[in-house]
C-alpha positions in Angstrom: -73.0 97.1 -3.6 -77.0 97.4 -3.9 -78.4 100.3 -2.6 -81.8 101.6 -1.5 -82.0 105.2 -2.2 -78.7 106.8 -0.1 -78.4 104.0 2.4 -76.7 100.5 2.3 -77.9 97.5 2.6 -75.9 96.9 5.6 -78.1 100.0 7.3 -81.0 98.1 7.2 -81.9 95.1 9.8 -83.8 92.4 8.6 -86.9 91.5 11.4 -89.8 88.8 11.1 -93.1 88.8 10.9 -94.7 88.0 14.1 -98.3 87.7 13.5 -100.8 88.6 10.8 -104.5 89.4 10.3 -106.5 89.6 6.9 -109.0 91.8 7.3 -110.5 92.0 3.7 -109.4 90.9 0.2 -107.2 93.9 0.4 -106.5 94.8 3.8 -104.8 93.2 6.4 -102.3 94.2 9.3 -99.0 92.7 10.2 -96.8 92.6 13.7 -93.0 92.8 13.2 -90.2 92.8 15.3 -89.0 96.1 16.5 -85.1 96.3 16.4 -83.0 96.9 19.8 -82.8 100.8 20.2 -86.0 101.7 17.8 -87.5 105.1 18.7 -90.2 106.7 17.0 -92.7 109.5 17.8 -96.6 109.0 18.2 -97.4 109.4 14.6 -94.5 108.8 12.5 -94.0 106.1 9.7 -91.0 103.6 9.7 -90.0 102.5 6.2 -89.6 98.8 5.4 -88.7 96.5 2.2 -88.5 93.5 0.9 -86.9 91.9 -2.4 -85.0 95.1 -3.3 -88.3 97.6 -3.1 -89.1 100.0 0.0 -92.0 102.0 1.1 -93.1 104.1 3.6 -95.8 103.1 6.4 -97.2 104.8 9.5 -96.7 103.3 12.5 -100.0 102.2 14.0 -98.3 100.8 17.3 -97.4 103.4 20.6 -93.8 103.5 21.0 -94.2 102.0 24.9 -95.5 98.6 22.7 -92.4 95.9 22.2 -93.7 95.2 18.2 -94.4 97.4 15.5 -98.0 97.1 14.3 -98.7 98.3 10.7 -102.2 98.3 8.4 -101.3 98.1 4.9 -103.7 98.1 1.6 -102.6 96.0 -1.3 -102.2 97.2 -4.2 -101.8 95.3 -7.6 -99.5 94.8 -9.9 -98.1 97.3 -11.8 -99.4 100.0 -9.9 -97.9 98.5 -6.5 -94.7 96.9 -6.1 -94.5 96.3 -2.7 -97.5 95.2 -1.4 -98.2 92.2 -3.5 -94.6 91.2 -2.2 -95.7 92.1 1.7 -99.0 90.0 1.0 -97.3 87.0 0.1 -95.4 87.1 3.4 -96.2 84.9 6.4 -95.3 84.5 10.1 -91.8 84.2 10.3 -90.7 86.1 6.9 -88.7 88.6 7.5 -88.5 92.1 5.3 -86.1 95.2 6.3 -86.1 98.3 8.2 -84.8 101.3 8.1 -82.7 102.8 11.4 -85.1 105.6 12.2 -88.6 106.7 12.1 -89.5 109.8 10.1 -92.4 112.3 9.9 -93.6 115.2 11.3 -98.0 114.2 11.7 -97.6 114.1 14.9 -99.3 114.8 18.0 -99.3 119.1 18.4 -100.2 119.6 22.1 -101.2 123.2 21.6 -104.9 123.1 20.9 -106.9 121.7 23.4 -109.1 120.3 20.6 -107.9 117.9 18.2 -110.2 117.0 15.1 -108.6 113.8 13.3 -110.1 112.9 9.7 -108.9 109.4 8.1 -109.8 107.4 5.4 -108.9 103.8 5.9 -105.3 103.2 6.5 -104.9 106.7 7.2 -106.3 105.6 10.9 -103.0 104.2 11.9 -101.4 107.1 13.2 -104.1 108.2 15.4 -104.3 105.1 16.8 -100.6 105.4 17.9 -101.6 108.8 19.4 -104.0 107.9 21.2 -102.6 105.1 22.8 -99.5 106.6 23.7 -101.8 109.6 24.9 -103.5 106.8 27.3 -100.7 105.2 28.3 -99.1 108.5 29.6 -101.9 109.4 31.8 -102.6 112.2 30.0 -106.4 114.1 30.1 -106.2 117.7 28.7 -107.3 117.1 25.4 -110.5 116.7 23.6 -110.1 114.4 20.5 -112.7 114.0 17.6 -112.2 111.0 15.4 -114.0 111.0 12.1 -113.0 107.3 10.2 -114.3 107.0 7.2 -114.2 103.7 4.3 -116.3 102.8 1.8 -117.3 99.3 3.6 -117.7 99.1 7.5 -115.2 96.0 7.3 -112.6 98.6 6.4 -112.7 100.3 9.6 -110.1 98.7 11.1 -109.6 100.3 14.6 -113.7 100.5 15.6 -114.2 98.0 18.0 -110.3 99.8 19.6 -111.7 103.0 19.5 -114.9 102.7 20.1 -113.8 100.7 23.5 -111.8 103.8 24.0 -114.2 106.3 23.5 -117.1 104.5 26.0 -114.4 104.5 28.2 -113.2 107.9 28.1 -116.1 109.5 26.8 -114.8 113.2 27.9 -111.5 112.6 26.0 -112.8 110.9 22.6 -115.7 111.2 20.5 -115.7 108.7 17.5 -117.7 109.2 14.1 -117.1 106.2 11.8 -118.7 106.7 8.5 -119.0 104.3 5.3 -119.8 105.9 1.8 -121.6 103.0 -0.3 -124.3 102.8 2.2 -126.5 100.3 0.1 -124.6 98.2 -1.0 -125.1 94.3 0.6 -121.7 94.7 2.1 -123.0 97.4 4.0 -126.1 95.9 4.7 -126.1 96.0 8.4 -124.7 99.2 8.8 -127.1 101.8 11.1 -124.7 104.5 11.5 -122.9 108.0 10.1 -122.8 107.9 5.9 -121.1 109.8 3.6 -117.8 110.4 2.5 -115.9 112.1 5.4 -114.8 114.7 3.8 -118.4 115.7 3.2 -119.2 115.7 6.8 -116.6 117.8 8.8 -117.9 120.6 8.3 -121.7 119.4 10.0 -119.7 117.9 12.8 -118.2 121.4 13.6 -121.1 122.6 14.0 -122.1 120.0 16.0 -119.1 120.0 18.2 -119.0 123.5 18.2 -115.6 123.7 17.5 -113.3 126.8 16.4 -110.5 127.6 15.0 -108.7 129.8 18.0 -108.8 126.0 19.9 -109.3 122.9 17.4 -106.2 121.8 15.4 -107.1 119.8 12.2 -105.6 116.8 11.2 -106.4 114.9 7.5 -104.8 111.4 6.7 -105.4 109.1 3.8 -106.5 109.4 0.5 -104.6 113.0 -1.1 -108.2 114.1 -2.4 -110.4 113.7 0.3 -106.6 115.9 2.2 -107.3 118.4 -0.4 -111.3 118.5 0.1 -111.0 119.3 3.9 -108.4 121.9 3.2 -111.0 123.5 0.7 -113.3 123.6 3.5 -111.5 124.0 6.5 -108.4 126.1 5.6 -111.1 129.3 4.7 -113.0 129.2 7.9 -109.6 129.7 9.6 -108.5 126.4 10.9 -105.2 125.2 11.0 -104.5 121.9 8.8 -102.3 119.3 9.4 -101.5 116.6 6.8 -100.5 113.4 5.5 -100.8 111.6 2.1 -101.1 107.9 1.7 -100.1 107.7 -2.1 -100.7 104.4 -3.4 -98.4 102.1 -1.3 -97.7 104.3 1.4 
């Protein structure tokens, strides 16, 4: 019998695509069915498959949501396996899942401050947080969302979170920033520069945030993970991670 790592084939439930939006060339975020009894936490990443190959992808949906909603980056051929398969895929495709969630970047209620640094996809499980955070009522946090792309058409989640944050302007504040600032893409673009990594540390300052109160979290690209930790990890804050490898 095939296998998938340690599980069988017959562990895994096959579920369709629902809907699907291309964002870029290489970007674009799929709806797919959520099997009867899925649970998952604010945060963690379901694994799915298709034609034999499996990968790993956080969950950008709230669990109180009846699909799961995913952003996924395509990568080519050789270097990614999955995704060219995933981008071939329409409405009404199906791919597998795996029975349960995994992951432990998830939402640490303990700090009344919590700083969140992405880089592209690595928005989707803040996203999940927050809505879930809405959606409970809850209003004892302060959350800082720094979103950073190299093209403001990567920035998925703006219009979302920015809705969110002039809505709840004592709950979020939200710092998208694009790093190829003149370049025509980009052309329109008034706002934050920079890589985002290269900016925490001003927008500490600015918050006046510290490390007794403000939990860190860093999600995306493994080097810019690595940069904040070189920056933040000395001055004493705490930092939690996680690593989008190529076709995570």
């Amino acid at each position: 019998m095939t296998t998938f790592g340690r599980s069988k084939v017959s562990n895994l439930t096959e579920v369709k695509i629902l809907e699907r939006v291309d964002l870029t060339s290489d970007l674009w975020l799929i709806w797919i069915e959520k099997p009867e009894g899925y649970v998952f936490k604010p945060g963690q990443y379901c694994t799915i498959g298709s034609g034999g190959v499996e990968r790993a992808y956080s969950i950008v949906s709230s669990p109180h949501e009846e699909r799961i909603e995913l952003f996924v980056e395509l990568v080519p051929f050789p270097d990614g396996v999955l995704t060219p398969l995933l981008w071939d895929l329409s409405v009404g495709d199906s791919v597998t899942i795996r029975p349960r969630a995994k992951g432990v970047f998830t939402f640490k209620s303990s700090h009344k401050n919590q700083l969140f640094i992405a880089t592209v996809t690595g928005i989707a499980p803040y996203v999940s947080i927050l809505r879930n955070y809405l959606n409970q009522g809850h209003m004892d946090h302060n959350f800082y969302l720094l979103d950073g792309a190299s093209y403001a058409d990567e920035l998925a989640y703006r219009s979302e979170i920015e809705a969110i944050a002039d809505k709840y302007p004592e709950i979020l504040t939200y710092i998208p920033t694009v790093s190829r600032p003149t370049e025509d893409r980009n052309k329109n673009w008034t706002r934050q520069t920079g890589r985002v990594n290269t900016i925490v540390e001003e927008y500490v300052r600015k918050l006046d945030l510290e490390p007794e109160d403000t939990l860190v979290y860093a999600c995306g690209h493994p080097g810019m993970i690595e940069d904040v930790k070189g920056r933040m990890i000395p001055k004493g804050f705490r930092v939690e991670e996680e690593r989008f490898w190529k076709e995570e």
